[in-house]
Structure formats: structure tokens, C-alpha cells
N, C-alpha and C positions, 0 to 999 in steps of 0.2 A: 504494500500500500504506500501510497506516494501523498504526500501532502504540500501544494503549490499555494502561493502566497503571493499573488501579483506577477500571477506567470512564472515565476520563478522557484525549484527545486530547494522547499525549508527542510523537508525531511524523510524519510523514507524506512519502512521496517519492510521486515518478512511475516507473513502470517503466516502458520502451518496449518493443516489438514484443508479441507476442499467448504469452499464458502455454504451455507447456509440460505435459501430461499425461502424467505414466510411473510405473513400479511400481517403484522405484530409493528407497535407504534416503531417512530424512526424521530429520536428528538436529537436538536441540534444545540447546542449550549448548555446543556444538562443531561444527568445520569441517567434519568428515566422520571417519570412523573410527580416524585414523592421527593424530590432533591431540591435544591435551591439551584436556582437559572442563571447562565451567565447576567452579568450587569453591563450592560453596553450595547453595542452595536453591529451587527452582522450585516453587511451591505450585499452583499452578493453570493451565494453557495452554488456547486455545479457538482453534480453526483453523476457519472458517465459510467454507465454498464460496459466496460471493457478498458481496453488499453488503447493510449495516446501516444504517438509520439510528442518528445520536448518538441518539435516546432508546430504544432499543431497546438498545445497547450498556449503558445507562445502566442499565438492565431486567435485561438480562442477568447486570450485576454483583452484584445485590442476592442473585442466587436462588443456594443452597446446592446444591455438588455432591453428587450421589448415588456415595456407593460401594459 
């Protein structure tokens, strides 16, 4: 798992055994429902089903979200 930060490469682990598909909550800034939430501000998330190359990531950061 890779985690970019303004298109750019902050971090990266290995996960072991083969991911997991379920229809079970998906929270972003907190544990899980019962936890205290990030305090701030989240501008932008991108959760991509597959693999990126870095210049595609690169691509992707330039282009303006549609709301």
C-alpha cells in the first residue's frame, strides 16, 4: 500500500495475505465509529481499485475535482 501526498510518494508498507472484499463501513479520519474523528480538514481522498503508475499519480494530481 502506497500512500501519496500531493502526488508525491510519503510512504509505502507491504501488506500480507490477499485483501479482503465486504460491504462493512469505510471511515476516513477515525478508527471506526465509536472513536474520536480526526480535527481538521480533508480536502481531497482518491481510493483507486488497482495499481498506478508514479506518473499517472503525478496526472492524476494536476486534474481538478468535479463537484
Amino acid at each position: 500500500m502506497s500512500l501519496y501526498i500531493d502526488g508525491i510518494l510519503d510512504s509505502q508498507i507491504s501488506l500480507p495475505g490477499t485483501p479482503i472484499m465486504n460491504d462493512g463501513n469505510f471511515f476516513i479520519g477515525k478508527y471506526d465509529s465509536n472513536s474520536h474523528g480526526f480535527i481538521g480538514t480533508i480536502s481531497e481522498v482518491m481510493l483507486i481499485p488497482g495499481i498506478l503508475e508514479d506518473t499517472e499519480i503525478e496526472e492524476e494530481q494536476e486534474q481538478e475535482i468535479e463537484l
